[in-house]
C-alpha positions in Angstrom: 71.9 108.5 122.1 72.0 111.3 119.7 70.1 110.0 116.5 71.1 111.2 112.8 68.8 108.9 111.1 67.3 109.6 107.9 63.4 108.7 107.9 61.2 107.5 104.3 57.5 109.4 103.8 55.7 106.6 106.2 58.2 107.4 108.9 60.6 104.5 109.2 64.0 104.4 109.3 65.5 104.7 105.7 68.3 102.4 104.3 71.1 105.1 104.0 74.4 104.9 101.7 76.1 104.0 104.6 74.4 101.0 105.1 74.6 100.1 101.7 78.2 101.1 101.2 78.9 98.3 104.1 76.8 95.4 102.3 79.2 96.3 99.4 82.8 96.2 101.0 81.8 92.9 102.1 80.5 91.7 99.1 83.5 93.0 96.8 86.2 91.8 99.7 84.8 88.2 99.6 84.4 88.3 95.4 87.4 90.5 93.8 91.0 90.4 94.1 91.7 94.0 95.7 95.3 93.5 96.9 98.1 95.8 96.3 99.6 95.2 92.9 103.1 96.2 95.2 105.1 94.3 98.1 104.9 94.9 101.6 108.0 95.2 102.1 108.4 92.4 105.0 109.5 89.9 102.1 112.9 91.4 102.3 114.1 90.6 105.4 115.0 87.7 106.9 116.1 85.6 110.3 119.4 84.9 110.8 118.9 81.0 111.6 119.4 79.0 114.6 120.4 76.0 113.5 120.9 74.7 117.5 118.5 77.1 119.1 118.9 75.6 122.5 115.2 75.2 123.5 112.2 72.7 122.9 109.6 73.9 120.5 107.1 74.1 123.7 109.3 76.5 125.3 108.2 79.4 122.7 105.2 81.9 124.3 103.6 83.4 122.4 101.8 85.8 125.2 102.2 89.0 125.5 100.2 92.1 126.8 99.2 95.1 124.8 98.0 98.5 126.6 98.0 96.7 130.1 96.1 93.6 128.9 97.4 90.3 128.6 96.6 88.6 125.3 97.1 85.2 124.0 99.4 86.2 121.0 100.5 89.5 119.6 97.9 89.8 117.1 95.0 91.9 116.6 91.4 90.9 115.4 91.1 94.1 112.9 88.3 96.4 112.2 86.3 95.3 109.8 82.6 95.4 110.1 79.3 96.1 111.4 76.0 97.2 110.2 73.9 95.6 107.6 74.1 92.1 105.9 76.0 89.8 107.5 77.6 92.1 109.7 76.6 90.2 112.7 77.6 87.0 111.5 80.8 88.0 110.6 81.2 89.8 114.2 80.0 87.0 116.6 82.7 84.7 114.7 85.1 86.6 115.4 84.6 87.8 118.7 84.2 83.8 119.4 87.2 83.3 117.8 88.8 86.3 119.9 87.5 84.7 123.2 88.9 81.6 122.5 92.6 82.4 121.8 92.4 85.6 123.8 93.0 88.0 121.6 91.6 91.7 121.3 89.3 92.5 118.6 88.6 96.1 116.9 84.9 96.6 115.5 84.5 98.2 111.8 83.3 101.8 111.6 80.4 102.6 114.0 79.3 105.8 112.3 76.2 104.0 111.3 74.7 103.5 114.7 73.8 107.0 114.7 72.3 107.1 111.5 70.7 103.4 111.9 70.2 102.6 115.5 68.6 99.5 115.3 72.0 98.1 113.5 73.3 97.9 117.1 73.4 94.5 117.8 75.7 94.2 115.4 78.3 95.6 117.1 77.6 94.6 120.5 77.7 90.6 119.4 81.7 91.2 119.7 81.3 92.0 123.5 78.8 89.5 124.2 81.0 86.5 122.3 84.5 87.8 124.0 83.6 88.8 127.6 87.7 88.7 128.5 89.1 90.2 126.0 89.8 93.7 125.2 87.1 95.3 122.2 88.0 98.5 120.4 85.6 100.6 118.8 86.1 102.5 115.9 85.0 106.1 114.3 86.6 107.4 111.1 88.5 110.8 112.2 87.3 112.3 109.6 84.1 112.5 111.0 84.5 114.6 113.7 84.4 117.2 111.0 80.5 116.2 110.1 79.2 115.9 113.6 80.7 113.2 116.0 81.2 114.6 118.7 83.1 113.9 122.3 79.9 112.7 123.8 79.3 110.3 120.6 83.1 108.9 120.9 82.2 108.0 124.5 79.1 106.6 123.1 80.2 104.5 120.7 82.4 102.9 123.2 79.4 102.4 125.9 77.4 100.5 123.6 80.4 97.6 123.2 81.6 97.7 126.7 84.9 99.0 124.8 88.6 99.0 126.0 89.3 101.8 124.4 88.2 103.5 120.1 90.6 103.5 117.1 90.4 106.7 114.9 90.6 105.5 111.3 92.3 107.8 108.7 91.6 107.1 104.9 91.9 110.3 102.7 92.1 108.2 99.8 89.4 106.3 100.3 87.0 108.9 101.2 88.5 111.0 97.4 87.5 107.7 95.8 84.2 107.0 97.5 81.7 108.8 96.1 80.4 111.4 98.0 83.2 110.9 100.5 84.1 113.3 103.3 87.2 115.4 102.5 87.6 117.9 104.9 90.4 116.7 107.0 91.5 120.2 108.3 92.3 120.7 111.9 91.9 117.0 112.7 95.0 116.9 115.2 93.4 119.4 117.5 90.1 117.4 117.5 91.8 114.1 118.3 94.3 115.5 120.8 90.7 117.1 122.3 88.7 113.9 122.4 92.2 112.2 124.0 91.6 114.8 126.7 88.1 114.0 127.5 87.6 110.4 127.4 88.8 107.9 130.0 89.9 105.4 127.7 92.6 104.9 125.2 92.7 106.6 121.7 94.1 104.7 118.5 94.7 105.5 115.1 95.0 103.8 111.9 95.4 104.4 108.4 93.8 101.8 106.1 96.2 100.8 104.1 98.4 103.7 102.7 100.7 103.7 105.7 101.3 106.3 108.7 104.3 108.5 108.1 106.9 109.0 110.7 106.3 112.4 111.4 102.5 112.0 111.7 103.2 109.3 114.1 105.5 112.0 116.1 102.6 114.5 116.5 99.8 111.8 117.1 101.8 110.6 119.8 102.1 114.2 121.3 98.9 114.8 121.4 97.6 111.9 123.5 97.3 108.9 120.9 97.9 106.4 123.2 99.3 103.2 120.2 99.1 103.4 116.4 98.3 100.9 113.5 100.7 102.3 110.8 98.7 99.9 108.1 100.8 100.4 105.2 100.9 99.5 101.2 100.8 96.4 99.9 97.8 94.6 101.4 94.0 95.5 100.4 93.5 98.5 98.5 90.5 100.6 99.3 90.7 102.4 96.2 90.4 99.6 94.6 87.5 98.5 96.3 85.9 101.6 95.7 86.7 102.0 92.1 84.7 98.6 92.0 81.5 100.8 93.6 81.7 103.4 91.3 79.1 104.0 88.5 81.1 107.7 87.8 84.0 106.5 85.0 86.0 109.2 86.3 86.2 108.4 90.0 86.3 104.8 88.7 89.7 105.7 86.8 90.7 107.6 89.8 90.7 104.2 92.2 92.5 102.0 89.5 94.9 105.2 89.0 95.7 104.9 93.1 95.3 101.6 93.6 99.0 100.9 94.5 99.2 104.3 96.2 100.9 104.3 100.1 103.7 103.8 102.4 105.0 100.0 102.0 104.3 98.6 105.2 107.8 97.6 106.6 108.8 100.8 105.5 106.2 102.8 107.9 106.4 100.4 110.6 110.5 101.3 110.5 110.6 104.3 110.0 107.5 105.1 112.4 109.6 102.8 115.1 112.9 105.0 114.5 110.6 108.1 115.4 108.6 107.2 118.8 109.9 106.8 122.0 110.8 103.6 123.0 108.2 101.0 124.7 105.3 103.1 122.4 102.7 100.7 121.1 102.7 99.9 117.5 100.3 97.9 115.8 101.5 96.6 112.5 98.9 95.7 109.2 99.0 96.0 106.0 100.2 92.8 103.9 100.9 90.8 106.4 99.5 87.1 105.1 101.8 84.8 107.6 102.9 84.0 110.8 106.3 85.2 109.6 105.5 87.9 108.4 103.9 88.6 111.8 107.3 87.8 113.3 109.4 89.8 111.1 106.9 93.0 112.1 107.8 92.4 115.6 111.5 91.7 114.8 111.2 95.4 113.2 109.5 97.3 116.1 106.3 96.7 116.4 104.7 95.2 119.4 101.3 92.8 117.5 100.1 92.3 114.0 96.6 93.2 112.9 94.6 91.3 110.1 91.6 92.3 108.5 90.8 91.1 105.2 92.1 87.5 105.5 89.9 87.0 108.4 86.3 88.1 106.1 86.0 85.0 104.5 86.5 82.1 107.1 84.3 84.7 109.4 81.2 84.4 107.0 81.4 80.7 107.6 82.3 79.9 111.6 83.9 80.9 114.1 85.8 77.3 113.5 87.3 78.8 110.9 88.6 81.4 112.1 90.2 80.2 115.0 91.7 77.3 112.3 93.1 80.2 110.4 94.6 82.0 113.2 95.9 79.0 115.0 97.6 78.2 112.1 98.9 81.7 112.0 100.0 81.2 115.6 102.1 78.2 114.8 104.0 79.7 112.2 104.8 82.5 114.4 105.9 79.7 117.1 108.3 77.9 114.6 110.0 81.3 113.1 110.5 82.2 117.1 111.8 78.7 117.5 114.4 79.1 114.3 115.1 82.6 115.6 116.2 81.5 118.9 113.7 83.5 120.2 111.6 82.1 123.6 109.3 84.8 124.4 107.3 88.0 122.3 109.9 90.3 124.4 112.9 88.4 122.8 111.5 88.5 119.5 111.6 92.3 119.3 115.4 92.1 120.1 116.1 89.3 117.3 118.0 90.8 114.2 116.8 90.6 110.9 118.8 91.1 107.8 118.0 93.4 105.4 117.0 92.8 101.5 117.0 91.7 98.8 119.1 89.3 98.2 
């Protein structure tokens, strides 16, 4: 393994700003408010109720497959994590969890092992608590631009006994953060590269601003093998990184942004209009409900990612999280059953009408 740590005068291993920056996402997700001050967009659309839907409750599935795995439900265990603090608390939860209701499960940034080796185990709890599920890794595109490399992509995905690595694009966040990485030029041509020299699938994901259509168009082009279009109106990184700042002016910058992005239905429609058909989309970004989750399919997308509503039940036990996202389970189950729809495939053909009302 390539190692970019950063060593204090007796020789060990220094705490680095990465390492610190994770402690504080977590600390400020679990503490603050940081949602979008603006709608998702998903509350504007609604079923057209069955009111005799012809089935029993027990005849809705909820199983689907994603990228040739089958899964328990169409949702997605998102990247959150990994690193210092209680990063491998959080992860062993949820890859518990994940085992449990088979359901995959992306890992937060794994930058940091290269800087911070011995934060490994961290990461690698998610593989060890969901042997049968699919894992994704994670790298922040951005960083192929400051050293990550093909051979640390495939890496990164070796030391979790991955299914495949989700590029993560947040220009906003990284403006915010300070000391960020900005330099996003040529970053197509580096993806579609590592896409052409890895034997696994390639994701991307915004964090929260939204993917546009277009973007989606050449992404998919160039070997992107699924996209999470996370748009607006869930957690706002900006707003979590005004909350780090000690600079007033990149502090006024994150509250200035804090609503900035793509609403999510909006992306996930418009990005669904653009791709061919049968092309994997992932859908974050405000989502809060089993409805919601079924009104993301109804639009296009094929499963529903959450993140942020998973930290805190995953700091306590994996009990709770599998409570939480049973619960999210069953409310998808009931808006299939009211929607007439028996299986995940006939939920994508179900009509929704349009808003508001």
């Amino acid at each position: 393994m390539r190692r970019l740590a950063v060593y204090d005068k007796k020789g060990h291993v220094a705490m680095s700003e990465i390492t610190n920056r994770k402690r504080d996402h977590i600390e400020i997700g679990l503490k603050h408010d940081v949602s979008m001050k603006i709608p998702s967009g998903y509350e504007q659309y609604s079923f057209i109720h069955q009111a005799l839907p012809e089935m029993a409750l027990e005849d809705v599935s909820l199983e689907t497959t994603f990228l040739g795995k089958k899964i328990g439900a169409p949702l997605l265990i998102s990247s959150m994590t990994g690193g210092g603090g209680q990063a491998e608390t959080i992860n062993r939860h949820l890859g518990e969890a994940a085992q449990a209701l088979r359901l995959p499960m992306a890992v937060g940034s794994q930058r940091v092992i290269f800087e911070h080796p011995e934060v490994l185990p961290s990461f690698k709890v998610a593989r060890d608590a969901a042997p049968d599920v699919p894992i994704f890794g994670n790298m922040g595109a951005v960083q192929l631009n400051y050293g990550i490399t093909v051979k640390h992509i495939k890496e990164a995905v070796a030391f979790i006994d991955g299914d495949g690595l989700f590029f993560h694009l947040n220009p906003l966040q990284e403006v915010i953060q300070t000391g960020g990485d900005t330099n996003f030029r040529g970053l197509l041509d580096q993806i579609e590269e590592v896409t052409q020299n890895v034997d696994f699938p390639i994701l991307v994901k915004e964090v929260g601003c939204g993917i546009a259509p277009q973007l989606a168009m050449e992404l998919e082009r160039r070997g992107v093998r699924a996209i999470d279009i996370s748009g607006a109106g869930g957690t706002s990184w900006a707003s979590i990184e005004a909350l780090r700042a000690t600079d007033p002016r990149k502090r006024r910058l994150g509250e200035v942004f804090s609503n900035w992005g793509i609403p999510s239905a909006l992306s996930l429609k418009l990005c669904r209009e653009a791709l061919p058909k049968g092309y994997p989309l992932i859908a974050s970004g405000g989502i809060r409900t089993g409805l919601d989750v079924a009104k993301a399919i109804a639009l296009g997308a094929d499963m529903a990612a959450f993140a942020m509503p998973l930290l805190e039940p995953a700091t306590k036990s994996t009990q709770a999280v599998i409570d939480f996202l049973t619960q999210i389970m069953d409310e998808i189950r009931v808006a299939m059953f009211l929607a007439g729809a028996r299986t995940i495939d006939q939920l994508k053909n179900t009509p929704l009408i349009g808003g508001p009302f």
